[in-house]
C-alpha positions as CSV (number, residue, x, y, z in Angstrom):
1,X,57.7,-52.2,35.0
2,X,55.9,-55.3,33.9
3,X,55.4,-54.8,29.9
4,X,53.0,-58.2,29.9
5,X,49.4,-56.4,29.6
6,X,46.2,-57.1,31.3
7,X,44.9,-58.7,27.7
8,X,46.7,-60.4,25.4
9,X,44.7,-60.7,21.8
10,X,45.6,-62.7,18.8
11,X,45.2,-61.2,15.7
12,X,43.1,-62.6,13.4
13,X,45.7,-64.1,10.8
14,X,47.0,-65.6,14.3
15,X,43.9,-67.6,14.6
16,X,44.2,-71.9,14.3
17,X,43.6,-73.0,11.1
18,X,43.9,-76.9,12.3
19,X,42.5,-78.2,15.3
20,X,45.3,-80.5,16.9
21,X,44.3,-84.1,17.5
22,X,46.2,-84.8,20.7
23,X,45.9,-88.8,20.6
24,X,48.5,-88.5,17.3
25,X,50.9,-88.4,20.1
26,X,49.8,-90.9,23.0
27,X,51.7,-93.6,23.1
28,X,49.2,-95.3,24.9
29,X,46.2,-94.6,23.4
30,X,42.7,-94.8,24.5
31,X,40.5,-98.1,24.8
32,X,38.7,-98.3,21.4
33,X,35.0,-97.6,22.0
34,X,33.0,-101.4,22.6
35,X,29.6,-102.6,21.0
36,X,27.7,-103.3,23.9
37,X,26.1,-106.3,22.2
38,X,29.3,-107.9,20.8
39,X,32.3,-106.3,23.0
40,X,34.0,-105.7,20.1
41,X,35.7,-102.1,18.9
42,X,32.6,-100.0,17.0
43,X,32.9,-99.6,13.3
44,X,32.7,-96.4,11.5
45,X,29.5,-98.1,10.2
46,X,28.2,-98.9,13.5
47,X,28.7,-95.4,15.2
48,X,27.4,-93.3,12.0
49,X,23.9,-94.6,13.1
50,X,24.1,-92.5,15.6
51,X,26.9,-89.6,14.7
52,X,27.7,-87.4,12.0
53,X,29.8,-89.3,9.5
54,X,32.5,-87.0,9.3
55,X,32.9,-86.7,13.2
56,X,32.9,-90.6,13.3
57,X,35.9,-90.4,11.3
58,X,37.4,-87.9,13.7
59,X,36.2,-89.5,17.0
60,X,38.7,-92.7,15.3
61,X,41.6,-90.9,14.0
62,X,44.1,-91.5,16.5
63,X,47.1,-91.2,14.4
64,X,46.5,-87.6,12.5
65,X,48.2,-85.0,14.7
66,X,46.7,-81.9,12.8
67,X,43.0,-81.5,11.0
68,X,42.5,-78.6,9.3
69,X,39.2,-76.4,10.6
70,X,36.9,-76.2,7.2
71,X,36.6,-72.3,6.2
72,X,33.3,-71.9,7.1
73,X,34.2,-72.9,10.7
74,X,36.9,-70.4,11.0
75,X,35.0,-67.9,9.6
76,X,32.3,-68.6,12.4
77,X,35.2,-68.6,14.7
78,X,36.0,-65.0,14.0
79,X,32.4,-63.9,15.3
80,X,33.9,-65.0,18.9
81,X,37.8,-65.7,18.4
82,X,40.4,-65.1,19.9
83,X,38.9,-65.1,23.2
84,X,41.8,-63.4,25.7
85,X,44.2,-64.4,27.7
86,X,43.8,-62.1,30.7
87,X,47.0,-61.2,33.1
88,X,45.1,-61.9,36.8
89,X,47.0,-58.2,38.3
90,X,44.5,-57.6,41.0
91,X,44.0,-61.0,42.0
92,X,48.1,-61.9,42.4
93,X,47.6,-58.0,44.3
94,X,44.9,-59.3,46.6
95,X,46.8,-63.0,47.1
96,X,50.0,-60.8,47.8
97,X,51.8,-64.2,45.6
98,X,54.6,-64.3,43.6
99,X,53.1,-66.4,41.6
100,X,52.0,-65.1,38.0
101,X,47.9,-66.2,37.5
102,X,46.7,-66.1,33.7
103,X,43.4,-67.1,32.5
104,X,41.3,-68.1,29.1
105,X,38.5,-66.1,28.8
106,X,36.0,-68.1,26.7
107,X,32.6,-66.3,28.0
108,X,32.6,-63.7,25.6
109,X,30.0,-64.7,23.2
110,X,26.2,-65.0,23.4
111,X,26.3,-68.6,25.1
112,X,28.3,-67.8,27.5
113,X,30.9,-70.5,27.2
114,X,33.7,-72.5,25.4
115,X,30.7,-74.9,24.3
116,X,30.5,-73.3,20.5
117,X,33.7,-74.1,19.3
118,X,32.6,-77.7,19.3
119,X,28.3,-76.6,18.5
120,X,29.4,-75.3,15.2
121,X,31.7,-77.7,14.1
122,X,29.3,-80.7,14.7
123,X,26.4,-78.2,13.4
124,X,28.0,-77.5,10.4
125,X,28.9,-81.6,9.7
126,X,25.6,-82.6,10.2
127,X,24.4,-79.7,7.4
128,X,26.8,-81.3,5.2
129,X,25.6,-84.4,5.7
130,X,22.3,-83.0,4.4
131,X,20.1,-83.9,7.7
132,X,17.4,-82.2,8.7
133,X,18.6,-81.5,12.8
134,X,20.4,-83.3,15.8
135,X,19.7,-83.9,19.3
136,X,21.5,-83.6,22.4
137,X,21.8,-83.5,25.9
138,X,22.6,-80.5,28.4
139,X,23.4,-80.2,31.9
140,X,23.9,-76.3,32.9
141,X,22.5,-75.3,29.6
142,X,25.6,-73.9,28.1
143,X,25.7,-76.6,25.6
144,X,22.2,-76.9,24.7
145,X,22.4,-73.0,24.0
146,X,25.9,-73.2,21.9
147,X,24.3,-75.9,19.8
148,X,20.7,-73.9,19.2
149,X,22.9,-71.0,18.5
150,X,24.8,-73.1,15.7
151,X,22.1,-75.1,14.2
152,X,20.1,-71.7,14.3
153,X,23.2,-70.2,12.0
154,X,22.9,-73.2,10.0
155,X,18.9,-74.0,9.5
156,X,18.9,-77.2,11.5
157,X,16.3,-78.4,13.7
158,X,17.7,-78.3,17.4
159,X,15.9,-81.0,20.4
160,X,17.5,-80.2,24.1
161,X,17.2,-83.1,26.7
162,X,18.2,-81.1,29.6
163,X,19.0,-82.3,33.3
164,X,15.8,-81.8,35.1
165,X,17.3,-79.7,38.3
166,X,19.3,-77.3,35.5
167,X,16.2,-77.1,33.6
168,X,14.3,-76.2,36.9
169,X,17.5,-73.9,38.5
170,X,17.8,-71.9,35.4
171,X,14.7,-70.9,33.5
172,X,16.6,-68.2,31.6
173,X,19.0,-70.4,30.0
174,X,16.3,-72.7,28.8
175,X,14.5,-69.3,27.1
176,X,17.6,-68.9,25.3
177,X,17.5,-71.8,24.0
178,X,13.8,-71.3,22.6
179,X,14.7,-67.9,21.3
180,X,17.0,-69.8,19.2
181,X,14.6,-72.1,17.7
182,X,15.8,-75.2,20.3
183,X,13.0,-77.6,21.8
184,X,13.8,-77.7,25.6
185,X,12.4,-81.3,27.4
186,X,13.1,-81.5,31.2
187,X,15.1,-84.7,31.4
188,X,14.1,-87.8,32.4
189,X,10.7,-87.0,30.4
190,X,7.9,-89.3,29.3
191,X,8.8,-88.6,26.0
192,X,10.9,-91.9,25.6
193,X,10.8,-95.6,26.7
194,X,14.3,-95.0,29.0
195,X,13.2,-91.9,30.4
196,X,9.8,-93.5,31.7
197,X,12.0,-96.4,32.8
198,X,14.3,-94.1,34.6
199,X,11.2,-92.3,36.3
200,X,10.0,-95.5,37.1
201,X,12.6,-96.7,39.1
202,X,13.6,-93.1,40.6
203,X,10.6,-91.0,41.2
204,X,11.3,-87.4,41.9
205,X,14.8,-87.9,40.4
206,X,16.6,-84.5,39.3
207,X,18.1,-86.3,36.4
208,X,21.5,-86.0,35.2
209,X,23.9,-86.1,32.0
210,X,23.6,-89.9,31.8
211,X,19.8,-89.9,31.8
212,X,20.0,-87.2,29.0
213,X,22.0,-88.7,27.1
214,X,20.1,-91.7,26.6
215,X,17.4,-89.7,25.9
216,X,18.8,-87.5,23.2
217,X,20.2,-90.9,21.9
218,X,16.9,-92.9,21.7
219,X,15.2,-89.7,19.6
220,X,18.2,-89.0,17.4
221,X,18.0,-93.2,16.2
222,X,14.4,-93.6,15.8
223,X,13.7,-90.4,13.8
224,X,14.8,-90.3,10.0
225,X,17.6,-87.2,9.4
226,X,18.6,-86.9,12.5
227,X,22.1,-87.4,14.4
228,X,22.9,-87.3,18.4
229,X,25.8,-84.7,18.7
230,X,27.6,-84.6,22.6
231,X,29.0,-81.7,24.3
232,X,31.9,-83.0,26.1
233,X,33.8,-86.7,26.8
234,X,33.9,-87.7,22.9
235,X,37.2,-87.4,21.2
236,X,35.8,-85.1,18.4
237,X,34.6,-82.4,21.3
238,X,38.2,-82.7,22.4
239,X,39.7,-81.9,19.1
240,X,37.8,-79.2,18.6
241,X,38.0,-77.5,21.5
242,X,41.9,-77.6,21.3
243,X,41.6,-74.0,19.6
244,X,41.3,-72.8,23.6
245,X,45.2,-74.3,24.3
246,X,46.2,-73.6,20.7
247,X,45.1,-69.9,21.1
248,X,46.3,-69.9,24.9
249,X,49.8,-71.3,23.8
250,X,50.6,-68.7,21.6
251,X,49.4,-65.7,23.5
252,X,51.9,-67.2,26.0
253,X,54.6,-67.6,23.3
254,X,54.4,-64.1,22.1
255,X,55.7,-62.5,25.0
256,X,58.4,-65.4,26.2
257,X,56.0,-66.9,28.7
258,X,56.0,-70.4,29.7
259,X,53.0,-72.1,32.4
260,X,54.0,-74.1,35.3
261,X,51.1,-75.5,36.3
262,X,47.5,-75.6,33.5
263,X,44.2,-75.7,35.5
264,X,40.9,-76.6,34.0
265,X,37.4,-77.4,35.9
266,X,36.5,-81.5,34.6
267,X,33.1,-82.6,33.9
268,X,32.8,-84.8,30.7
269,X,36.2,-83.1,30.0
270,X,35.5,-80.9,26.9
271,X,36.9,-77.2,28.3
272,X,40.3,-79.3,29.8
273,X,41.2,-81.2,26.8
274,X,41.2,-78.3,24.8
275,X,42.9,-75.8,27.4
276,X,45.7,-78.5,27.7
277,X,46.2,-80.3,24.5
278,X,49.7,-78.2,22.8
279,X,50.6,-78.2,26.5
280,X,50.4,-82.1,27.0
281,X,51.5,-82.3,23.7
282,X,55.0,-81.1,24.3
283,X,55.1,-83.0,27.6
284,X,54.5,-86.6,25.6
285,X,57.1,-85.1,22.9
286,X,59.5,-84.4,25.7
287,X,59.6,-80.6,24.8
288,X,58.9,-79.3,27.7
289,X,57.1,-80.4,30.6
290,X,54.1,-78.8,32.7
291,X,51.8,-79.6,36.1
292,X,48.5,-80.4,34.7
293,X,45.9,-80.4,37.4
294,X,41.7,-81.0,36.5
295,X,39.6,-80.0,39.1
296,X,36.1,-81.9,39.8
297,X,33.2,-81.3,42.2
298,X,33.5,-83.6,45.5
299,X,29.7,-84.8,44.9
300,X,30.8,-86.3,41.5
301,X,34.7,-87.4,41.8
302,X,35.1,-89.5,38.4
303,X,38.7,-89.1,38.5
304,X,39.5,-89.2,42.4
305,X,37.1,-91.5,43.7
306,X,36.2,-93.6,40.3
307,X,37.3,-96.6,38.7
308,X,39.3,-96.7,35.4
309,X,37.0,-99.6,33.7
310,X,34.8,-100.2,30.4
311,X,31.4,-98.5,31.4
312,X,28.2,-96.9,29.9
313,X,28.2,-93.0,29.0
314,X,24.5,-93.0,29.4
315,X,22.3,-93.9,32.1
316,X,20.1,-96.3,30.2
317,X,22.9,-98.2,28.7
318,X,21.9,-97.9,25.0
319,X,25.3,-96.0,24.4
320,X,29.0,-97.7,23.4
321,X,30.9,-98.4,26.0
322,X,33.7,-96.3,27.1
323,X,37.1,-97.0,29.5
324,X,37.6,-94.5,31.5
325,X,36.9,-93.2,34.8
326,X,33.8,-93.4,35.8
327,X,31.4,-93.9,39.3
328,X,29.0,-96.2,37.3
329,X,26.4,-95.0,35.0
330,X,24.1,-96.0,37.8
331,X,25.5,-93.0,39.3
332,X,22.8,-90.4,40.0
333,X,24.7,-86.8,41.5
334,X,23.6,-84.9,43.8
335,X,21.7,-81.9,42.6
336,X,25.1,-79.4,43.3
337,X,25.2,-76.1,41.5
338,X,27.7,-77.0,38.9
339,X,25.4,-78.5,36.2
340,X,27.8,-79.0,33.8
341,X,30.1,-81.2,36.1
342,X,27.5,-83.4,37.0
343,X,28.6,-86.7,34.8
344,X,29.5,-90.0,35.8
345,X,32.8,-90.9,34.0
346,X,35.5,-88.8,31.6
347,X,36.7,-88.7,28.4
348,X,38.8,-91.5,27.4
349,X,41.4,-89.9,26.4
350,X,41.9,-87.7,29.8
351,X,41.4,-90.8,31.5
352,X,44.1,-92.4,29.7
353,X,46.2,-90.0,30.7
354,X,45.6,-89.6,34.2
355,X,46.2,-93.2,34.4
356,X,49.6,-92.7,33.1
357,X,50.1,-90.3,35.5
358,X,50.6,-87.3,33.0
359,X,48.3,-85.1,34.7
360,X,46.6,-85.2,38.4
361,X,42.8,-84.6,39.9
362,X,41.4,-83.0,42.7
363,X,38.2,-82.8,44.3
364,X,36.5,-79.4,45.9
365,X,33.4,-78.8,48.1
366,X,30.5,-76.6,46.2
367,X,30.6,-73.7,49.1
368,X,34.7,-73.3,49.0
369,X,34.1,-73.0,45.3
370,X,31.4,-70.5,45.1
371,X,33.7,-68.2,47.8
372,X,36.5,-68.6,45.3
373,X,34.2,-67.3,42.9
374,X,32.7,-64.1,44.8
375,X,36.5,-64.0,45.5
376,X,37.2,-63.5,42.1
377,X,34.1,-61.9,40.9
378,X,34.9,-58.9,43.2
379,X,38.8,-58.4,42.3
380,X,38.7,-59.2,39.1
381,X,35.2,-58.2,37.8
382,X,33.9,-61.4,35.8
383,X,30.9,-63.5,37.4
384,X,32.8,-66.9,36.9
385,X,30.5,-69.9,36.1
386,X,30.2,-72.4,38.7
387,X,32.2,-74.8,36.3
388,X,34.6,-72.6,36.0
389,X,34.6,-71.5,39.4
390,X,36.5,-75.0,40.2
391,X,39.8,-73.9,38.7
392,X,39.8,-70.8,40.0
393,X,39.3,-72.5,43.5
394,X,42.4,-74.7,42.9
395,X,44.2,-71.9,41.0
396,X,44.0,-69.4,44.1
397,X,44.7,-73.1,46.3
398,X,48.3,-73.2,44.1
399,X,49.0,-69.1,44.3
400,X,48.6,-69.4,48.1
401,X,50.9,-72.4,48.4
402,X,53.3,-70.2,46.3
403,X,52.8,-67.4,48.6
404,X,54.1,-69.7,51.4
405,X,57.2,-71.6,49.3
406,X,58.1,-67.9,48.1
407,X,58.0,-70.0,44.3
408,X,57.1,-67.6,41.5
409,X,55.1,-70.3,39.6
410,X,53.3,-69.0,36.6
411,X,49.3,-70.6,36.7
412,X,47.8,-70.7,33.7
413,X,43.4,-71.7,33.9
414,X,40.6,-72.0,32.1
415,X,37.6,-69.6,33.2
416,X,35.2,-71.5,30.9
417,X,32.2,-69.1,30.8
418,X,30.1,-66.5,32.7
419,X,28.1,-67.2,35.5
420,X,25.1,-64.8,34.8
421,X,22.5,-67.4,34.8
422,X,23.4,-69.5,37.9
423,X,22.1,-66.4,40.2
424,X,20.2,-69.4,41.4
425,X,23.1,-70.7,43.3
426,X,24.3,-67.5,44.2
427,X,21.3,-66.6,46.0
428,X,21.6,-70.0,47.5
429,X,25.3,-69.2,48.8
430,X,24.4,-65.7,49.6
431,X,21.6,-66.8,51.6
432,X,23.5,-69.6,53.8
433,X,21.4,-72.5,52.3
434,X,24.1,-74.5,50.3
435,X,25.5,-77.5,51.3
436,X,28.3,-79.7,50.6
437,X,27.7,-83.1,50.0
438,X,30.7,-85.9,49.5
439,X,29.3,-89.1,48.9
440,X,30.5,-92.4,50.9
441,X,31.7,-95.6,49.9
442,X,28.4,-96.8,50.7
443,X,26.8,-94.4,47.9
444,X,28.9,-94.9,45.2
445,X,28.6,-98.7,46.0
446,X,25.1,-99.1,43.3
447,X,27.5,-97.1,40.5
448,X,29.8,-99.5,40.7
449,X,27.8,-102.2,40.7
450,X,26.2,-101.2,37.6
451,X,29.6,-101.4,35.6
452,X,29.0,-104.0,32.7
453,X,31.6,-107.5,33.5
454,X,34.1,-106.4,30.7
């Protein structure tokens, strides 16, 4: 009889105590951020104009390999953490696979998503730093709403940009927002100089992260006490969402278990970073070695259609440049149902490594995705997240091929958060009326062309 059980909890001593900074052991480590004035690698000074000091200092530490988690984070933690690793039993039933399916559960608090274990943290930095609030972007809303939940916790004024088809789509996650305290502006707005130039030059646009982010970006540097904090793609989100793989690592360890193959959905690439840090970790130590796989939507490809090159992470250019892989920050998406994926370029450091060929992309259609997810929803009884969703497309993609190679594998994903406020794109599966859309080379053409002559 199988003794592994359906959850498997940490107990709280068991919790991380140090985020793990998984640059300490690149060897090849990301392009520095660039001045887009001078070219030249940004200075703590520089990038404190616009960030938290003490997250500057972490978005640059590329050689500390363990940064302890201030007490009042982990005691925030423990409102929400451990999140469990669950044993996927019905879903390896309904497959008939050998392989073995686990997940990370990170839905189970009030936003819905992995997004707080990075809110507080830059939440309770900017506090220290004595501001008065931060601004931000957000594309599905989970972000916007981990960050209002934060800076509510903390007494910090919260302003939202948020992606004006999410904003549109999903009403209730903007109202949770407000019930937090957060201001909520439909982005691009008239509110700034870029997102009237953006309007300007793409009337009716839906927005996306890029325009948002140069939104959030232009408030946070013209008003006195405030700081621009990011969800995803910085180096800082990374580290501090490596409590998901930390957590997930030794869940696995308790019981003997090792992962063939780690899964997470890739946007910006907050949620995978921190679901495969210790894992990718041990592979650059040459302890072990797994199958890392991210999964993006095929209407916004970054990884599998992009180019690895020095690029914009915001739509109106104000922002540092970044290498990595990117479709242009002239890039607009199409307005698919996976808000939080829609972003034109990745982390650094994931793009570093995919470069290097330490971990591999794939791209999925929006309609395969959401049948995954009703899939899932109905064996295993959790309304995925559309992000999400896009790991458990792959995941059941890699139990199948197991099915058919007679491998027992064992698949370890990230289900990032609930999908209980996307009914929206549901009701637009349900009903027949989604569509895929893959761009062409003739579409991506104006991204690229936007890429600055670096």
């Amino acid at each position: 009889m199988n003794n592994i059980p359906y959850k498997i909890y940490l107990d709280e001593a068991e919790l991380p105590k140090q985020w793990y900074n998984l640059r300490a052991d690149m060897k090849n480590k990301p392009a520095p951020l660039l001045n887009p004035a001078t070219l030249q690698p940004m200075t703590a000074q520089e990038l404190s104009g616009v960030f938290c000091e003490e997250l500057v200092k972490q978005e640059l530490d590329e050689t500390t390999p363990y940064i302890d988690i201030p007490q009042e984070i982990q005691d925030y933690y423990k409102t929400f953490r451990p999140s469990p690793l669950m044993r996927a039993y019905n879903l390896e039933k309904a497959l008939d696979t050998p392989a073995k399916i686990y997940y990370k559960f990170e839905g189970n608090n009030t936003s819905g998503s992995h997004k707080l274990n990075s809110a507080i943290a830059q939440a309770y930095y900017a506090k220290q730093q004595g501001l008065k609030g931060v601004t931000t972007e957000t594309g599905a809303g989970q972000w916007g709403t981990a960050l209002s939940m934060a800076c509510a916790y903390l007494g910090l004024d919260c302003k939202v940009y948020m992606v004006k088809v999410s904003y549109e789509q999903k009403p209730f996650r903007r109202e949770v927002m407000r019930t937090y305290g957060a201001s909520v502006v439909p982005s691009p707005s008239m509110d700034t100089a870029v997102g009237r130039k953006i309007l300007q030059e793409h009337p009716g646009t839906g927005g996306s992260l890029g325009c948002a982010i140069s939104e959030a970006v232009e408030v946070a540097t013209s008003i006195p006490g405030y700081r621009y904090v990011l969800g995803s793609v910085l180096n800082q989100v990374l580290l501090h969402q490596s409590v998901i793989g930390l957590e997930a690592k030794t869940a696995l360890d308790k019981y003997g278990i090792k992962a063939d193959i780690v899964i997470g959905c890739a946007g910006g690439g907050s949620n995978l970073g921190g679901l495969i840090a210790p894992f990718v970790g041990e592979k650059l130590r040459g302890e072990a070695d797994y199958r890392i796989l991210a999964v993006e939507p095929a209407s916004c490809p970054s990884f599998t259609r992009g180019k690895f090159a020095y690029d914009f992470c915001d739509t109106g250019m104000i922002c540092p440049l970044a290498k990595m892989y990117t479709l242009g920050s002239g890039f607009i998406p199409a307005p698919n149902h996976a808000g939080g994926l829609r972003f034109h370029g990745m982390s650094t450091t994931l793009s570093q490594l995919y470069h290097d060929g330490l971990m591999e992309a794939t791209a999925v259609e929006q309609t395969a995705v959401f049948a995954a997810a009703e899939q899932f929803a109905r064996i295993e009884g959790i309304l995925p997240a559309p992000e999400s969703s896009h790991a458990i497309k792959a995941t059941i993609d890699e139990a199948l091929r197991c099915k058919e190679t007679g491998e027992e594998k064992t698949i370890l994903f990230g289900l990032t958060g609930t999908g209980y406020f996307d009914m929206y794109a549901y009701e637009a599966f349900h009903d027949g009326q989604m569509t895929d859309y893959i761009p062409t080379d003739e579409d991506l053409a104006p991204g690229f062309a936007t890429l600055p002559k670096v």
